[in-house]
C-alpha positions in Angstrom: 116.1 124.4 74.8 114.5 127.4 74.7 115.8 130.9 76.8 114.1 131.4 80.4 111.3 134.0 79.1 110.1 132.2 76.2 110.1 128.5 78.4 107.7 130.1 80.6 105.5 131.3 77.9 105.4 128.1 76.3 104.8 126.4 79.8 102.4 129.4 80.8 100.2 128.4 77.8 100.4 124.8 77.8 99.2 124.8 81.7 96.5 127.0 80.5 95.3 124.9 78.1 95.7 121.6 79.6 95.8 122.3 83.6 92.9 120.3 85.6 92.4 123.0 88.4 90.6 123.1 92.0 89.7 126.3 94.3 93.5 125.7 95.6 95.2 124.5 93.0 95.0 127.2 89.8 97.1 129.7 87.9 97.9 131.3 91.0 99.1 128.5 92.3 101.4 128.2 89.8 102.6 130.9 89.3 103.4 131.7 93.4 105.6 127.9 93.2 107.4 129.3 89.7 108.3 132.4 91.7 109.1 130.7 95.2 111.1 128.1 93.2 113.1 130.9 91.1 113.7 132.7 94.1 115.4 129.3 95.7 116.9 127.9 93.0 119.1 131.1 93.3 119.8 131.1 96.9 120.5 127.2 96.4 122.5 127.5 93.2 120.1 124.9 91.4 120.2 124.7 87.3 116.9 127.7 87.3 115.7 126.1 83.3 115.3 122.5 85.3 113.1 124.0 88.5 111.6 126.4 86.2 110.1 123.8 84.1 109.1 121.5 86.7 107.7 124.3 89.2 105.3 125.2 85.4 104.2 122.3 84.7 104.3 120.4 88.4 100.8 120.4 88.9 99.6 119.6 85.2 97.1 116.9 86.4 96.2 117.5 89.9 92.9 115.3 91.3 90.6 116.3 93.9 91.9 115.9 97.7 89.4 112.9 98.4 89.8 111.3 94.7 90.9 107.6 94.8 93.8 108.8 92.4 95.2 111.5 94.4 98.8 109.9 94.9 99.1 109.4 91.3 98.8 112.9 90.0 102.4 114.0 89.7 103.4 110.7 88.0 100.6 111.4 85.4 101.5 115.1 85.5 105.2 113.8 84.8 103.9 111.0 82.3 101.8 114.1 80.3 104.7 116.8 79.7 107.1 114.6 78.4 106.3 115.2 74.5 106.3 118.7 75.2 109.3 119.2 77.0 111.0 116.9 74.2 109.0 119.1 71.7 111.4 122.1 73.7 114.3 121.1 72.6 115.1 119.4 76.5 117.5 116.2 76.2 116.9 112.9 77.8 118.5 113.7 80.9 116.9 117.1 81.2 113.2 115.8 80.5 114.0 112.8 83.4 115.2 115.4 85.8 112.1 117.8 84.8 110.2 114.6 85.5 111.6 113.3 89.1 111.1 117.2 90.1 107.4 116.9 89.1 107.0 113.1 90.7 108.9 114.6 93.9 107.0 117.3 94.6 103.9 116.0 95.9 103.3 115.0 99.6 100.5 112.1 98.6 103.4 110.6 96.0 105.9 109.8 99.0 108.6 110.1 97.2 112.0 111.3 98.1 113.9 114.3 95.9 117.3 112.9 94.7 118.3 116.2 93.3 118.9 119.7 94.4 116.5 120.5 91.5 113.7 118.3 92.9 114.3 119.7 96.3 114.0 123.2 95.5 110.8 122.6 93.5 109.0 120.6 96.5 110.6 123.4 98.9 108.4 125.5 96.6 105.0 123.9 96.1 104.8 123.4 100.1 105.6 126.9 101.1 102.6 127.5 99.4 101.0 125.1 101.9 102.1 127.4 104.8 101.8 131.2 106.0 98.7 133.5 105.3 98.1 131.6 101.6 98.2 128.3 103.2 95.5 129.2 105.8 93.3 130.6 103.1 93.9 127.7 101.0 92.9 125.2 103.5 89.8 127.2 104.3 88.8 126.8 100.5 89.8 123.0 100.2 87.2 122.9 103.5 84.6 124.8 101.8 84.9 122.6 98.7 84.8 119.7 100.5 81.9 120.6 102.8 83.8 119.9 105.9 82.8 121.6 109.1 85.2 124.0 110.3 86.2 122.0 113.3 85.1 119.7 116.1 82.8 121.6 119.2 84.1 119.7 122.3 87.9 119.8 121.1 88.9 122.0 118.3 92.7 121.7 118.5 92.9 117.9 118.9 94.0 118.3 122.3 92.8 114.8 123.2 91.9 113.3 119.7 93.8 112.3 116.8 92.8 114.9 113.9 90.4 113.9 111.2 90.7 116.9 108.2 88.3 114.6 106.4 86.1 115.9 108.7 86.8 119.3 110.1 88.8 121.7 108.6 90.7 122.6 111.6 92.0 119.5 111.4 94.4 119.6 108.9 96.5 121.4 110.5 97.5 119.0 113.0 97.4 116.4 110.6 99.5 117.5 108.0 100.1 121.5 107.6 102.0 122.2 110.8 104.4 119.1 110.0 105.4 120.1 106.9 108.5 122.4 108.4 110.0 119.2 109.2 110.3 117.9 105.4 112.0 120.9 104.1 114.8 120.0 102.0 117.0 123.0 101.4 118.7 125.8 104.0 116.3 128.6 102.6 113.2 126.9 102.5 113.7 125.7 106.0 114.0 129.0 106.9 111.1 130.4 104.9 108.8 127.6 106.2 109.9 128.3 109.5 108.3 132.3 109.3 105.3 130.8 107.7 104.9 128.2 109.8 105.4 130.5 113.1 102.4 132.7 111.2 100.2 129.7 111.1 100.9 128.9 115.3 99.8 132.6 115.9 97.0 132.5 113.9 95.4 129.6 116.0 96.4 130.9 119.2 94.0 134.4 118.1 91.1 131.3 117.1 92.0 129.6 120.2 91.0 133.0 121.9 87.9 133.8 119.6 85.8 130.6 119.9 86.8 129.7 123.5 
């Protein structure tokens, strides 16, 4: 098993190579969940060479938001690493841990973290979902999709249930201001908390521009 800086160059390159990307899910991407996953896996005391690995490589395969596959990508992401993480030098208990972190992390897989490893690395990947890079990425993941920004006659889904495969707005009452509630460990309750809060204030100052 090779030292921290050399597993992320090996996993650095291997995304790069291999990595099916979208406007909101890139190098970028990545490399925010590696360091929002290092910076947990210390305040959590989780093994760092398990989250590190997992956080590199979690979204290996990653399909489009409205692709009939989308709940399957972290199990093909986990199913696609696993000769290279053997290739590592990881044993068979790492490489399964590695694995459920990667199957774990996604919200479309519905699959609960068993480990404090899996936690911290789902902590990660949805923090990214929230704050100031959250809003931006679900203004891209919009635009991609060529969804209107939101409905005319209720824009908040005051008295409507939200439809983001329709309006971009949306998606926040569907799914991005619910995430605080699945946060796993103490810091990234905390975290998603701030970022969340950011999010609430930031409609309230589009509440006020468009009404």
């Amino acid at each position: 098993m090779p030292e921290s800086n050399e597993l992320e160059r090996h996993c650095k390159a291997y995304v790069v190579e291999r990595m099916q990307t979208d406007n909101a899910h890139d190098l970028a991407h990545i490399e925010r969940v590696v360091k929002q996953a290092k910076r947990l896996a210390q305040k959590e005391g989780a093994e760092s060479t398990l989250v590190i690995a997992a956080a590199w490589l979690h979204d290996v395969i990653n399909y489009p938001k409205d692709h009939p596959k989308r709940s399957q990508a972290s199990f093909d992401s986990a199913s696609l690493v696993e000769p290279f993480l053997k290739h590592l030098g990881f044993d068979y208990s790492q490489v399964s841990a590695i694995q459920h972190a990667i199957i774990t992390h996604s919200f479309s897989a519905q699959v609960t973290p068993r480990t404090l490893e899996a936690q911290v690395v789902q902590d990660a990947d949805r923090l990214d979902a929230l704050g100031a890079i959250g809003i931006a990425r679900c203004m891209m993941v919009g635009g991609q999709l060529s969804r209107l920004l939101y409905e005319l006659e209720d824009p908040f889904c005051s008295e409507r249930e939200p439809n983001d495969s329709e309006f971009t707005l949306d998606h926040f009452y569907q799914k991005l201001l619910r995430l605080e509630a699945t946060f796993q460990t103490q810091a990234g309750r905390a975290e998603a908390a701030r970022r969340t809060q950011f999010m609430l204030e930031y409609l309230e100052q589009l509440r006020f521009e468009i009404s």
